[in-house]
C-alpha positions in Angstrom: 52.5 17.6 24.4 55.6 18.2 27.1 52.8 19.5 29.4 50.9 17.0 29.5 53.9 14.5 29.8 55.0 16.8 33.0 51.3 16.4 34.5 51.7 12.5 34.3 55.3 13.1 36.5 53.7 15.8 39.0 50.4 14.0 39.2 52.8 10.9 40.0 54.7 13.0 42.4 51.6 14.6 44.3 50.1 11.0 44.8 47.0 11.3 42.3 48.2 8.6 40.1 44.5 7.6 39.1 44.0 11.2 37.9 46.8 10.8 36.2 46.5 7.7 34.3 42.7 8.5 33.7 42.7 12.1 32.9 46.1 13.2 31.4 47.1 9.9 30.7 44.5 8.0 28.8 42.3 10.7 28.0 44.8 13.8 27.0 47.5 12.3 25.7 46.4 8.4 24.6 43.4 10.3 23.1 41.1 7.2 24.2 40.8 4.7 21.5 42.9 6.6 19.5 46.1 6.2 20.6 47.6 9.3 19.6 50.8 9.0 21.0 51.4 5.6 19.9 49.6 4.6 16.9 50.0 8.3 15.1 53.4 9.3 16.6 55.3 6.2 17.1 56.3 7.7 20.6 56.5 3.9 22.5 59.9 5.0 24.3 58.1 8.1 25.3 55.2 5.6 26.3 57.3 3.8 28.4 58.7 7.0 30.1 55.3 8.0 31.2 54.1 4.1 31.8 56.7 4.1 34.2 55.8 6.6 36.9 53.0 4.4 37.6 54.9 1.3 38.7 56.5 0.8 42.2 58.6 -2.1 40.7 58.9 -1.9 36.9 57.1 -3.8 35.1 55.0 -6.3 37.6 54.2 -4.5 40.5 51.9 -0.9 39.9 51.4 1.2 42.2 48.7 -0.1 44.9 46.6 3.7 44.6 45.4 2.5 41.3 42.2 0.5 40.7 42.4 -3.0 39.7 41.5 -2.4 36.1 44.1 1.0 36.5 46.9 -2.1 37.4 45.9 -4.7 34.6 45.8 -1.7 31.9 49.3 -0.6 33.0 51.1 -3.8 33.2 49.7 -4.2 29.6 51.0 -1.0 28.1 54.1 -1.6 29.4 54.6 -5.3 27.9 53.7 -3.7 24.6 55.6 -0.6 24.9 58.2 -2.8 25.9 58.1 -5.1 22.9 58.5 -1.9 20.3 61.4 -0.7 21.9 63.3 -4.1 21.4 63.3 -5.2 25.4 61.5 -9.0 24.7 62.5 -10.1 27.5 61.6 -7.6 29.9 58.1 -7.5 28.2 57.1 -11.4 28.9 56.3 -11.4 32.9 54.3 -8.0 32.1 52.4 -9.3 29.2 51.3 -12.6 30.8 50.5 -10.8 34.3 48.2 -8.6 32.4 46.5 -11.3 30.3 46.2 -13.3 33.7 44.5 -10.4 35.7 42.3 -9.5 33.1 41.0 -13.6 32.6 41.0 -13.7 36.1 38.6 -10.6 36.3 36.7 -12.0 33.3 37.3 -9.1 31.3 37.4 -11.0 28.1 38.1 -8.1 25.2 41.4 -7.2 27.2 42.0 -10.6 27.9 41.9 -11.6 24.3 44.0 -8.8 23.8 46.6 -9.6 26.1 46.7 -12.9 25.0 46.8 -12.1 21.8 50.0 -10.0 22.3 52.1 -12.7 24.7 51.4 -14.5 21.1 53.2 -12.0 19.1 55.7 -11.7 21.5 56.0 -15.5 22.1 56.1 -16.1 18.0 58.6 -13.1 17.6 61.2 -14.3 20.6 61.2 -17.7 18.4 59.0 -19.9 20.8 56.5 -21.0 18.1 54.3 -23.4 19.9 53.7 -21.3 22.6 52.6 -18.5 20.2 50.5 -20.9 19.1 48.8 -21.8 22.5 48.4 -18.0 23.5 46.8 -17.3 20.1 44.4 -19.8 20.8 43.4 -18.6 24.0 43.2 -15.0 22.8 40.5 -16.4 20.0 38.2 -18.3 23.3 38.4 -14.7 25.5 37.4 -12.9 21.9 34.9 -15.2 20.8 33.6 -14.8 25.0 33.3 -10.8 24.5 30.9 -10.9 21.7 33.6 -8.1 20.0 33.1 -9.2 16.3 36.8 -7.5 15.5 38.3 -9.4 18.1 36.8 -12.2 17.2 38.2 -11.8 13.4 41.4 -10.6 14.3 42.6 -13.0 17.0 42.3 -15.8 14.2 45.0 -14.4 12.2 47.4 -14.7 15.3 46.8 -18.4 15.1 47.2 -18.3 11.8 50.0 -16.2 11.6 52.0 -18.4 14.2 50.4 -21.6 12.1 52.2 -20.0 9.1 55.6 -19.4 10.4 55.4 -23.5 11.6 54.6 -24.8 7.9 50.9 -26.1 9.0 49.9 -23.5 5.5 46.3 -25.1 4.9 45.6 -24.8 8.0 46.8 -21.2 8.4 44.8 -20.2 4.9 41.8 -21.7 6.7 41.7 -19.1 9.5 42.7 -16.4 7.7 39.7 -17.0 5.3 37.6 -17.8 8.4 38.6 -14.3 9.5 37.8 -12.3 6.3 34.5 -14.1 6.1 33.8 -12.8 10.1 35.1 -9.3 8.6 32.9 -9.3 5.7 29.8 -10.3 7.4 30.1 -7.8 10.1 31.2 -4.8 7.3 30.3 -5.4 4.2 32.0 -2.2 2.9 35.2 -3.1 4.2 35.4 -6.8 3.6 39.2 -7.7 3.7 41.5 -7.8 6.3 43.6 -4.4 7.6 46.6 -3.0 9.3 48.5 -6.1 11.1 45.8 -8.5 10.0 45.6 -7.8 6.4 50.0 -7.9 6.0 50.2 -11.5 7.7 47.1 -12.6 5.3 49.1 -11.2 2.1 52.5 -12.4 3.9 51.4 -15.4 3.3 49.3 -15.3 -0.3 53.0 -14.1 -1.2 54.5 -17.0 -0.2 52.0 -19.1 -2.8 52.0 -16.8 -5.7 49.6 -14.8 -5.4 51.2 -11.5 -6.5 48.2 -9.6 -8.2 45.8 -10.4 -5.1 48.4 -8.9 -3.1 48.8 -6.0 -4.7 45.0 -5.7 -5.0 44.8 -6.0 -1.6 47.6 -3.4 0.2 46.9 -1.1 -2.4 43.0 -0.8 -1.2 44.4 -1.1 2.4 46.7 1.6 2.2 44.1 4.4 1.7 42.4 3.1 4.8 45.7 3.6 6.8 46.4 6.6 5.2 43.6 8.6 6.1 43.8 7.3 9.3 47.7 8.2 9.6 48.7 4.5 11.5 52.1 4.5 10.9 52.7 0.9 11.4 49.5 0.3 8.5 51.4 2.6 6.6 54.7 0.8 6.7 53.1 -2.8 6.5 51.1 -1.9 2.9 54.2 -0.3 1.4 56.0 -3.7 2.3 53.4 -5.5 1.2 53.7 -3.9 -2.2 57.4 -4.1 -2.3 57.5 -7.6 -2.0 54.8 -8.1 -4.5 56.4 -5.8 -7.4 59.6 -7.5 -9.3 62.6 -8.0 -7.2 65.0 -4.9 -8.3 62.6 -2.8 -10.0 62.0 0.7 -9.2 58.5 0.4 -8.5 60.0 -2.3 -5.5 62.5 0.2 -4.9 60.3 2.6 -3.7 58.0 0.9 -1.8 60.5 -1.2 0.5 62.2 2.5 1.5 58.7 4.1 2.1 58.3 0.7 4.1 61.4 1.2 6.6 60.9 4.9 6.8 57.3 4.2 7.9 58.1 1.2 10.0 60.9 3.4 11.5 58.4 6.1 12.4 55.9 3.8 14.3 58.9 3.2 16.8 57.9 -0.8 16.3 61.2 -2.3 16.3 59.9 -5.3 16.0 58.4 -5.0 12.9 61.6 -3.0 11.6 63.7 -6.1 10.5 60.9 -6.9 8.0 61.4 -4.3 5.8 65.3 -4.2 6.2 64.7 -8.0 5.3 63.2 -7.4 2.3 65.3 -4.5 0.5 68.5 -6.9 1.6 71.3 -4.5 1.3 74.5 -5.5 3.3 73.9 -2.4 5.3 70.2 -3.4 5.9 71.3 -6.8 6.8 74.2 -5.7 9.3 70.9 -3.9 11.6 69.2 -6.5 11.3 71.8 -8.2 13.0 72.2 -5.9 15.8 68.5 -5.7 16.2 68.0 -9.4 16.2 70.8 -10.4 18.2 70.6 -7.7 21.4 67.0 -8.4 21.2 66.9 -12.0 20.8 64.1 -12.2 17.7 65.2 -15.4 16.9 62.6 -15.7 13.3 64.5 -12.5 12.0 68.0 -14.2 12.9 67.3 -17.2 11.3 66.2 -14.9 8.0 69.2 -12.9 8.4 71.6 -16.1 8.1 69.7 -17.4 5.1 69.6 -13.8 3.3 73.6 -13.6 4.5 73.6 -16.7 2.6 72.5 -15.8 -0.6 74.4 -13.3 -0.4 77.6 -15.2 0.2 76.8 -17.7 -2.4 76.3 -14.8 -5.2 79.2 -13.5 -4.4 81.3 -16.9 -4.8 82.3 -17.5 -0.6 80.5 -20.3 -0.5 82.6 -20.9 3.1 80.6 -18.5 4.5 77.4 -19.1 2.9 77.5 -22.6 4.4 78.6 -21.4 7.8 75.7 -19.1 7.6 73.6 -22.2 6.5 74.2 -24.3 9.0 73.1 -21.1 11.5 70.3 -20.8 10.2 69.5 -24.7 10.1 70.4 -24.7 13.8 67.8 -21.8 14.7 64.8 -23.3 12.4 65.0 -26.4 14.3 64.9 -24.8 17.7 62.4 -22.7 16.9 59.9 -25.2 14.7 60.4 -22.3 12.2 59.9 -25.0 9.1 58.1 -22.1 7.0 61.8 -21.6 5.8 62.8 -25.5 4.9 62.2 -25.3 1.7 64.6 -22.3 1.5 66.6 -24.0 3.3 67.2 -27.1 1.3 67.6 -25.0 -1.7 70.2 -22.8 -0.6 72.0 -26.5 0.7 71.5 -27.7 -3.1 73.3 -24.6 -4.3 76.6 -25.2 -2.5 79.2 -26.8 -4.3 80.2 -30.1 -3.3 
């Protein structure tokens, strides 16, 4: 593909930045809807390389050639682009200036889209009740473009962001809601997919349900498969992992086909998850690094509480509390409360 990255730069260079964006761009090297270079290749730093020619001032002001909807769509990709390469806070004043335009323009898939990511981004910076707010306002725009997958997906955002708060009935509602929008429209495919299915089964882990789970990312996983999304990929194998026994081989393999996938989609966001959930010092030391110079506060707060297990089975329990208290500190300036449960029993655990 270098030849079609070097058209973008000439393209750039010669002043036919529309041609650029449209025809090499979007069409040769995005592949439309597809989203080769992203989705299939994991290539978001090289995305950002190429996003970036089209900006006079990155990542708010485009170049003025470009059409409106040209402007909105790159301010967009960059945000996201952004987000994947670990730069949060670079990709906030992008991702709301796109959702803003596109409103504004009453464009309401992209806006739902938009909003929709400003709520990821929101939920994975720690900010929980904005998350919240954006998610909602993705679901109106979705609902207002008539796209039944919007419509279906944007639900689990709220309910995603519901989940990570505590508010757990009211996240199972929406999911449901969701799968019952997802059923009605495909039949053949009834249950939730990619992103949307691994926040669904994120939760059902969270209550038990292990064999629904398994059920469930095992079906999903073909789907992703065949369609070689590398972030699907990586989600279902840690979907599995988490569901087979803790320290078996069967989780074993799973969580490391999940970080080498997760790896490969170049979604350092998502990254932390798996490392997370195979908890090796090693694995918790990046998560660390990632956490900390990109200021996910969620996975720092899980780091200090998987630091502290650790600390506690190995008999410190000096630095299990001090890891304790960090963690205690971040869930109540976040509203994280999913993990106060954990919380209190890791507090219960340390001796007196």
């Amino acid at each position: 593909m270098t030849p079609l990255f070097y058209a973008v730069y000439h393209g750039w260079r010669a002043g036919q930045h529309e041609a650029a964006l449209d025809d090499v761009y979007l069409d040769r090297i995005l592949r439309g809807k597809e989203f080769f270079l992203t989705k299939k290749l994991g290539a978001l730093g090289t995305d950002l390389s190429l996003i970036a020619n089209f900006f006079e001032a990155p990542w708010i002001r485009p170049v003025p050639i470009l059409s409106s909807a040209g402007r909105a769509w790159v301010i967009n990709e960059a945000g996201f682009a952004l987000v994947a390469v670990g730069r949060l806070a670079d990709a906030v004043e992008p991702t709301r200036a796109a959702a803003e335009a596109y409103a504004k323009a009453h464009n309401w898939r992209y806006a739902a889209i938009c909003y929709s990511n400003l709520g990821d981004l929101r939920l994975t910076l720690g900010d929980i009740s904005e998350a919240v707010a954006a998610a909602r306002q993705s679901v109106v725009f979705s609902d207002r473009s008539g796209d039944g997958f919007q419509s279906e997906n944007h639900r689990t955002d709220i309910a995603n962001a519901l989940h990570q708060s505590g508010s757990l009935a009211e996240a199972m509602h929406l999911f449901a809601e969701a799968e019952r929008l997802r059923a009605a429209r495909e039949p053949e495919h009834p249950i939730l997919f990619g992103l949307a299915g691994y926040r669904y089964c994120d939760l059902l882990l969270d209550q038990g349900q292990i064999t629904d789970v398994v059920r469930r990312s095992s079906r999903t996983l073909l789907i992703a498969q065949q369609n070689h999304w590398l972030l699907d990929i990586g989600l279902d194998h840690l979907s599995l992992g988490r569901a087979y026994p803790s320290g078996s081989a069967e989780a074993a393999q799973q969580l490391n086909q999940a970080a080498d996938f997760l790896r490969r989609a170049g979604t350092l966001h998502h990254l932390p998850r798996a490392l997370l959930a195979r908890g090796t010092p090693h694995d918790l030391d990046e998560v660390f690094r990632i956490a900390t110079r990109s200021g996910m506060r969620l996975h720092l707060t899980d780091y200090h509480l998987a630091s502290a297990r650790l600390a506690l089975a190995g008999g410190d329990s000096a630095k299990a509390r001090e890891h304790i208290e960090k963690a205690a500190a971040l869930i109540h300036e976040t509203g994280y409360h999913r993990r106060d449960a954990e919380l209190a029993k890791l507090r219960a655990e340390l001796p007196a």
